[in-house]
Steps between C-alpha positions, in 0.01 A plus 500: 500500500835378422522090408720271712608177393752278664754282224655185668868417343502825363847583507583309206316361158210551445375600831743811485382563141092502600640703832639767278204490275246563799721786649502660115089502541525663836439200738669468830715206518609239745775249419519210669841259467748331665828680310547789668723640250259486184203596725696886591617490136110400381366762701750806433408386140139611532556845569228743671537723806704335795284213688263499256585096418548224735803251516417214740758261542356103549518198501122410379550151615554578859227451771210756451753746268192491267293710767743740603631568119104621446476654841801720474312622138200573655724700818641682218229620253197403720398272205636244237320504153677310311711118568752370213614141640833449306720365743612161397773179509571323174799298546554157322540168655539166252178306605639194638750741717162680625537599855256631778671840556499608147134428531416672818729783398306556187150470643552644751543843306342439225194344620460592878664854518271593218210378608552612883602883329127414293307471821644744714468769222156355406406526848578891497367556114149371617480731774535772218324320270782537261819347374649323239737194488716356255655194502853347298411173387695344233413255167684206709178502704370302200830323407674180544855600677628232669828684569325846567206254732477742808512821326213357253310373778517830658382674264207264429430607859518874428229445221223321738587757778438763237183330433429477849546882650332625213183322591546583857559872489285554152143590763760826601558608178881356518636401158791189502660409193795328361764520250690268328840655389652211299897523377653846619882594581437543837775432742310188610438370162861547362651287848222236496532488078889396590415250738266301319744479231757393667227254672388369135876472401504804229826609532435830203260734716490736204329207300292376765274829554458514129383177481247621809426791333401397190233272730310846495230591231616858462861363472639730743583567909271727691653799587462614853296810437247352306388261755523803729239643322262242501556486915429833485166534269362242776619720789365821362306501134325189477096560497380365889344216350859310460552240784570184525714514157785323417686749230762344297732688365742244376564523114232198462697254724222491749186472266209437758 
């Protein structure tokens, strides 16, 4: 039987990139994000017969938009195997500027939408006994950020939610794991990149990510599709034995 998986913020980045890579290995695909442009873009991109993918256009944060994003999967294929949580705010604030809506904005997706999405497709994956979940984390879980202090938070939060569904749902044969993509040229990077620049007063951008850069053992950026294939080894190759994993794939910059 034909695989479904459902990709949230899939229309751009990475999501779109691990989207594409699931339709290319024959899985039905949802995407789930609030641009409405990129999503019908994102999912003409993934080719297949007509209504064989899913756009779904949300706002994760919204009241119970978790539930009905997995419930209109299930109304589709009559089952969701597979969860990529990739939806996510990173936006820069300087520390002492730090306000309470930056930090309920970013939670809220990063931390509650994904763990809401978690349950409700963990509550449908158990009754199948089957399912696997993988988280984007990020190596400012483990760093000291204090103008990038929600988004690091967050994503500490992402780790011991990992930690925690994969415990829960491991008795029903459910796998959830995590990644950890480290520097990429997403869209998201690039914008937050220029912002904390212009936050830590470094007026030549050009010489500011190589100065980041070279922070990396291997010396080098990510690029997009290699992290994709990571997500995806999780989601479909990795022996059944794999849960509760934290996978870096960062260059060396997250070495735990």
């Amino acid at each position: 039987m034909m695989k479904t998986a459902l990709v949230t913020g899939g229309a751009t980045g990475l999501g779109r990139e691990v989207a594409i890579r699931l339709a290319a290995r024959g899985v039905s695909v949802a995407i789930a994000d609030r641009n409405q442009e990129k999503l019908q873009e994102a999912i003409a991109g993934l080719g297949g017969t007509n209504g064989s993918h899913l756009p779904i256009p949300v706002d994760l944060t919204t009241d119970g938009a978790p539930d009905r994003v997995i419930r209109q999967c299930c109304e589709k294929w009559g089952q969701l195997d597979l969860l990529v949580n990739n939806a996510a705010l990173g936006e820069i604030e300087p520390f002492f500027e730090s306000t309470a809506k930056l930090w309920n904005n970013t939670l809220s997706i990063n931390v509650t939408a994904l763990l809401m999405l978690t349950v409700a497709a963990g509550r449908h994956m158990r009754e199948r006994r089957s399912g696997r979940i993988v988280n984007l984390t990020s190596p400012a879980a483990r760093m000291a950020l204090p103008n990038y202090a929600a988004y690091a938070a967050s994503k500490a939060a992402v780790d011991s939610a990992t930690r925690s569904a994969a415990v829960a749902l491991a008795p029903y044969g459910v796998l959830v794991n995590s990644v950890s993509p480290g520097m990429m040229d997403t869209e998201m990077q690039l914008i937050t990149e220029a912002k904390l620049a212009e936050v830590e007063k470094r007026p030549n951008l050009e010489e500011f990510l190589e100065e980041r850069t070279r922070r990396v053992p291997l010396g080098r950026r990510a690029q997009i599709s290699e992290v994709a294939d990571v997500v995806i080894w999780l989601l479909l190759d990795a022996p059944g034995y794999v849960t509760a994993a934290r996978l870096n794939a960062s260059g060396g910059l997250d070495k735990d």
